[in-house]
C-alpha positions as CSV (number, residue, x, y, z in Angstrom):
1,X,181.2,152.2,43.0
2,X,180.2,156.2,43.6
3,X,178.6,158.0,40.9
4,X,178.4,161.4,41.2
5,X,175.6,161.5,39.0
6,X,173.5,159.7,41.2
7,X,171.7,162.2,43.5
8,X,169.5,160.1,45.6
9,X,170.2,156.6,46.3
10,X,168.9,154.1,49.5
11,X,171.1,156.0,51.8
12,X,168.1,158.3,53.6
13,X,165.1,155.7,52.8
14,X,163.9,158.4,50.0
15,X,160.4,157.9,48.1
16,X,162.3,157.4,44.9
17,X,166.0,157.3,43.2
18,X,167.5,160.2,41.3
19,X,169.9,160.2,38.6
20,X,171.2,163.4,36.5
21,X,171.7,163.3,33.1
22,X,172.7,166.7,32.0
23,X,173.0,169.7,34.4
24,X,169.6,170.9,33.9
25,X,168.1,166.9,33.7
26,X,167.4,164.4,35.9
27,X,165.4,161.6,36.1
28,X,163.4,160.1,39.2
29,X,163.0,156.2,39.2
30,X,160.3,154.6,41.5
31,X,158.5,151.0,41.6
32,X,155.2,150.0,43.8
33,X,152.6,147.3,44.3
34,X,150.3,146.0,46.5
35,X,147.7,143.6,46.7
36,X,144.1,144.5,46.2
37,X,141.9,146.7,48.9
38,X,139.0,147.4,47.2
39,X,136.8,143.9,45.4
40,X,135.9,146.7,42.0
41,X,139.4,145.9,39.8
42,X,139.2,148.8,38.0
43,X,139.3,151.2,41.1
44,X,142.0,149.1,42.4
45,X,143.8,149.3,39.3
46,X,143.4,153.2,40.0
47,X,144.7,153.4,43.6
48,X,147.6,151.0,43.0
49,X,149.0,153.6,39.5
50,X,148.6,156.5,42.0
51,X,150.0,155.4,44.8
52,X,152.7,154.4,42.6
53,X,152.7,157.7,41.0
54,X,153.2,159.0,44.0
55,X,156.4,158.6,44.7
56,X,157.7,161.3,41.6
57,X,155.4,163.6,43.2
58,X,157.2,163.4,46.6
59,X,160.5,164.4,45.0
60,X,158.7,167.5,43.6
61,X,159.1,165.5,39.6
62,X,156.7,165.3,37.1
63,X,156.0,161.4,35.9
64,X,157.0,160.8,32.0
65,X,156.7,156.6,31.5
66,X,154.6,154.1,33.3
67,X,155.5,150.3,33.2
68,X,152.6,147.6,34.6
69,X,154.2,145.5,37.5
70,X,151.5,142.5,37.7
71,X,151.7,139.7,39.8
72,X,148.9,137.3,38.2
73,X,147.0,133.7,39.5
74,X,146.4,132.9,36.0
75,X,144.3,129.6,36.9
76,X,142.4,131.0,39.4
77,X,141.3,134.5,38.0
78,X,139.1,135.9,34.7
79,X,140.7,137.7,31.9
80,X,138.5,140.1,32.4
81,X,139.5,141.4,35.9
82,X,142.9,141.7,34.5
83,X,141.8,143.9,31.8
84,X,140.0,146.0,34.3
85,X,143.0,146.5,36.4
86,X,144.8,147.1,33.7
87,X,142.3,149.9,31.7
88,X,142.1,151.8,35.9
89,X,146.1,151.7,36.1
90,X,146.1,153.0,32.0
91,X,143.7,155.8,33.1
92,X,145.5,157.1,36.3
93,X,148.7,157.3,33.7
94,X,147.1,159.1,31.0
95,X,145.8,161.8,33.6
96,X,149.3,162.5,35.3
97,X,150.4,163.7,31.9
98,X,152.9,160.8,31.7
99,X,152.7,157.5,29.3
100,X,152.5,153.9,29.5
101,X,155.2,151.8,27.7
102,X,154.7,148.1,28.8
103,X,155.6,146.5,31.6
104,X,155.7,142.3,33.0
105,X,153.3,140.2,34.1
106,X,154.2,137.0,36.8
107,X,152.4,134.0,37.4
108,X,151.7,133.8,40.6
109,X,149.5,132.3,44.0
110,X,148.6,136.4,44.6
111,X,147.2,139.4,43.0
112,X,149.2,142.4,43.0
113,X,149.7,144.9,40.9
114,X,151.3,148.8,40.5
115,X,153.9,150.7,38.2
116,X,157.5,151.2,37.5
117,X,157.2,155.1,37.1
118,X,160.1,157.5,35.3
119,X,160.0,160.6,36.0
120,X,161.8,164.1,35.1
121,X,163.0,167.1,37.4
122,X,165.8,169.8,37.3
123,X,168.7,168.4,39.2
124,X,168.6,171.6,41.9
125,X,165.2,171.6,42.8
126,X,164.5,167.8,44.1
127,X,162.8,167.8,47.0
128,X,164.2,164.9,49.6
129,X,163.2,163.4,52.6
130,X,165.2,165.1,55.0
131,X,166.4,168.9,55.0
132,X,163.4,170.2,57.3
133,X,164.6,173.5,58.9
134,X,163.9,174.8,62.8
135,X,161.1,176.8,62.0
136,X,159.4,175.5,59.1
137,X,156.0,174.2,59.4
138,X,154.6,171.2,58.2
139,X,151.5,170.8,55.6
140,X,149.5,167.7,55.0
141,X,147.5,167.2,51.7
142,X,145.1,164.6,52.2
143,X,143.2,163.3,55.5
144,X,144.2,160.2,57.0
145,X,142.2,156.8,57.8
146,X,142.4,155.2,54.9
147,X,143.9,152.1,56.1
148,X,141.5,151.6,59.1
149,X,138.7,152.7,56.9
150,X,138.9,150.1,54.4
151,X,140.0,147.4,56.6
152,X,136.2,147.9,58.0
153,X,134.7,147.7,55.1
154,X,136.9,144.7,54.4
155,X,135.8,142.8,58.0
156,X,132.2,144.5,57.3
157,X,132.5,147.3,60.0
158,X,131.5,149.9,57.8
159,X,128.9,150.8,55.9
160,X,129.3,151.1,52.3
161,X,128.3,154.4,52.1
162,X,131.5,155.2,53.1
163,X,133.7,153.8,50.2
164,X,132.9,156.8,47.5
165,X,134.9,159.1,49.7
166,X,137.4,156.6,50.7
167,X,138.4,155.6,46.8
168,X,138.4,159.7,46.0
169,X,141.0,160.5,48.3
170,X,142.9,157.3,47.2
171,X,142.7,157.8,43.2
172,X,143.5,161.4,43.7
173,X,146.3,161.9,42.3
174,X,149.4,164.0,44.1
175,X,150.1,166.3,40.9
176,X,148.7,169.6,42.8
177,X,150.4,169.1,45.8
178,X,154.1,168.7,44.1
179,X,153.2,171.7,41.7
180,X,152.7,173.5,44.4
181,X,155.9,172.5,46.3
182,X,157.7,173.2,43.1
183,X,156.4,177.4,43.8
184,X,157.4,177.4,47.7
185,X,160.2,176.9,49.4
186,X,160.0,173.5,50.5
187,X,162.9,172.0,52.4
188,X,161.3,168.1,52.6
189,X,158.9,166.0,51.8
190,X,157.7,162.6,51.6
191,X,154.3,160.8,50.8
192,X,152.6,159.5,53.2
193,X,152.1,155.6,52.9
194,X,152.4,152.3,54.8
195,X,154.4,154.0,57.5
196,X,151.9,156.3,58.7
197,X,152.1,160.0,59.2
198,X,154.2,159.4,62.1
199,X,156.5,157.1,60.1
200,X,157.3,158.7,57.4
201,X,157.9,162.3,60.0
202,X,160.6,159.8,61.6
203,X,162.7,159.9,58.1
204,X,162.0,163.4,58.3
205,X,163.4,163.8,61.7
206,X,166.4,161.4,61.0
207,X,167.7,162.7,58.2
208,X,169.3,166.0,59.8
209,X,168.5,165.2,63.3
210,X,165.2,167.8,63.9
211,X,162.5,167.4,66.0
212,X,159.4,167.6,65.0
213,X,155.9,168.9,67.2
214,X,153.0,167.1,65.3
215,X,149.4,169.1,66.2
216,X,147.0,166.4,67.0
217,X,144.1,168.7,66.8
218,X,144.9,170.0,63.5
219,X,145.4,166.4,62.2
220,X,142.7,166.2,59.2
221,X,141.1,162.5,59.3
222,X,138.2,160.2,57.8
223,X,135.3,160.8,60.8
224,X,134.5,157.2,60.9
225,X,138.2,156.5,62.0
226,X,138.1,156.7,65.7
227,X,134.4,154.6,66.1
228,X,136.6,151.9,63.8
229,X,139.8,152.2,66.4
230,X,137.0,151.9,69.2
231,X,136.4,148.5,67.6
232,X,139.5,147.3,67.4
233,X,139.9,147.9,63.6
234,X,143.5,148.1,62.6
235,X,145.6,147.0,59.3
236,X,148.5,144.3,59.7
237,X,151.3,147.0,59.3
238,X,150.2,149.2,62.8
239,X,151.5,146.7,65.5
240,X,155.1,147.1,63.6
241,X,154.5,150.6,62.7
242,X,154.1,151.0,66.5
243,X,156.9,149.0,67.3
244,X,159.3,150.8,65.4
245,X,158.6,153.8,66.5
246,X,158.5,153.2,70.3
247,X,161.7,154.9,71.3
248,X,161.2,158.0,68.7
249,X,157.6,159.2,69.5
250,X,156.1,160.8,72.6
251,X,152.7,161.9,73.4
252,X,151.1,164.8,75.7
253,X,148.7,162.9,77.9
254,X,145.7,164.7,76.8
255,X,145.9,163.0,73.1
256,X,143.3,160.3,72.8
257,X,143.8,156.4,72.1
258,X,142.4,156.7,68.9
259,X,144.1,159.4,67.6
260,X,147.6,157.7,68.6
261,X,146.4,154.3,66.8
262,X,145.7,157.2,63.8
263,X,148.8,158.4,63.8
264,X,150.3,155.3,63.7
265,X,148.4,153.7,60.7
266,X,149.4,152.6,57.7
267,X,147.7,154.8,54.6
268,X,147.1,153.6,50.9
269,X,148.0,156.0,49.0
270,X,147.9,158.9,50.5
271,X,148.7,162.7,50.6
272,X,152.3,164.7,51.0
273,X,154.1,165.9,54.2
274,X,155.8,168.5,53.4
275,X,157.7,171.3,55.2
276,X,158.7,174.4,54.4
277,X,159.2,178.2,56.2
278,X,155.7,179.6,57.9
279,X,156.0,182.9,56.2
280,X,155.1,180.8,52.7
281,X,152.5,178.6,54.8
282,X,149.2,180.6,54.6
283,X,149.8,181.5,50.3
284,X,150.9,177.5,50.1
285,X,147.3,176.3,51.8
286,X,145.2,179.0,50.0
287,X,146.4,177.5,46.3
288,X,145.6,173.4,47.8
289,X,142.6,174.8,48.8
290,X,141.8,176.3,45.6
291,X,143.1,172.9,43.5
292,X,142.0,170.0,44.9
293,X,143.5,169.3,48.1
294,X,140.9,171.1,50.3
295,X,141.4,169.2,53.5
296,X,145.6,170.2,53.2
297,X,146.4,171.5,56.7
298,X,149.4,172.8,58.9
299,X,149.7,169.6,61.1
300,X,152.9,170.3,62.7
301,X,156.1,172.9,63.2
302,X,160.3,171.4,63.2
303,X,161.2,172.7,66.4
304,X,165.1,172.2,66.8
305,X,167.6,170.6,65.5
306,X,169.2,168.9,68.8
307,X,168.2,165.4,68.2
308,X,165.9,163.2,65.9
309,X,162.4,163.2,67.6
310,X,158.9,163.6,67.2
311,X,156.5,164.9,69.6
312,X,152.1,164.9,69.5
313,X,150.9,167.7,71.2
314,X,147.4,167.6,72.5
């Protein structure tokens, strides 16, 4: 049955439900969990509560309640780890502002762990998936690699040395980013996750039929990303990614291999796409800069509205 009340369901693939309350009240409901990336539980306990948190951000919300979602191997694992998970998850909570109620714990064969996150935002100003306008530009917040980056240092491709900066961008929380939405005109957004940049541009694209021209050379990314595609480094979910998108994506010839498989990747955790008119482009990137998203760039332009596509210029 239709409620009216019910803003944003599963029909566009959005980062989180919507439901109003009042006419100046509504409240954003999102679930995620993954298995661990990192061996330290306490940081993964941290990237799996803000990845989760994520997903209020996206919307342009502001998180109020947290509930654990643990998947547990009782016979196999210490307490201890699970308090460490646990205490990261608690932490990453308390810093969005929002609090932690509970949640449920499952026995079973495999770790994984994230939140149930509620969160609040004035029925008029949710920001969804689709809604991109010829002529806006889009912004990401956060560089990608992730997923290739610690899937070396999983398979012991990468030095260690690089983890530090890896776990930052992944336990940085997107709070800035959807303030700053909330100022600007943004007409869509969506985080950027297992999908890849390119993936979650396709819900972009589809949802009002636009066509988007990514900038490959403005595409901010981990350096050690193309040496680890070189070495045929790549995460479970980019074969499918790839797959999917086969009939959506083209390419100018002069953009690389390695920044196509980039592209492509899944991310943990990782920044906003967001797009909204140029003129507010320059004012939106000056205040990430200032804040904490200093690698935030324009990475793209929606170029008509003709057909669902998505083009990588060189």
């Amino acid at each position: 049955m239709d409620d009216p009340n019910l803003l944003v369901g599963t029909e566009t693939s959005d980062d989180a439900g919507v439901y109003k309350l009042t006419e100046d009240l509504a409240i954003i409901n999102t679930t995620d969990y993954f298995t661990p990336i990192v061996d330290d539980p306490y940081t993964f306990g941290q990237i799996a509560a803000t990845n989760a948190l994520s997903d209020v951000y996206s919307m342009g919300g502001i998180p109020k309640t947290a509930l654990n979602v643990l998947y547990w191997p009782k016979d196999r694992l210490d307490l201890e780890i699970l308090g460490d998970i646990m205490r990261g998850g608690a932490d990453k909570v308390k810093e969005s502002g929002a609090v932690l109620v509970g949640g449920h714990t499952v026995d079973a064969p495999e770790l994984m762990y994230g939140l149930a996150v509620t969160g609040i935002i004035h029925p008029e100003r949710v920001v969804r998936n689709f809604g991109a306008k010829p002529g806006d530009v889009l912004i990401l917040t956060k560089r990608l690699g992730v997923g290739i980056l610690t899937t070396g240092l999983k398979f012991n491709k990468l030095g260690s040395s690089a983890l530090p900066r890896v776990v930052e961008s992944m336990t940085r929380l997107n709070r800035s980013a959807a303030e700053v939405m909330q100022k600007f005109s943004v007409n869509a957004c969506t985080d950027v996750t297992g999908y890849g940049l390119l993936g979650h541009s396709s819900e972009m694209a589809s949802g009002n039929g636009v066509t988007l021209e990514i900038f490959s050379k403005n595409i901010p990314y981990f350096d050690e990303a193309p040496m680890l595609v070189k070495k045929k480094i790549q995460t479970r979910a980019y074969k499918s990614n790839t797959k999917f998108l086969d009939q959506m994506v083209t390419f100018d010839s002069g953009v690389s291999e390695e920044m196509r498989h980039i592209l492509m990747e899944a991310e943990t955790s990782g920044g906003l796409l967001f797009a909204l008119p140029e003129a507010d482009a320059d004012s939106a990137l000056a205040v990430l800069h200032e804040r904490d998203c200093p690698e935030a760039a324009v990475i793209g332009r929606v170029t008509d509205s003709s057909h669902a596509h998505i083009h990588v210029a060189a």
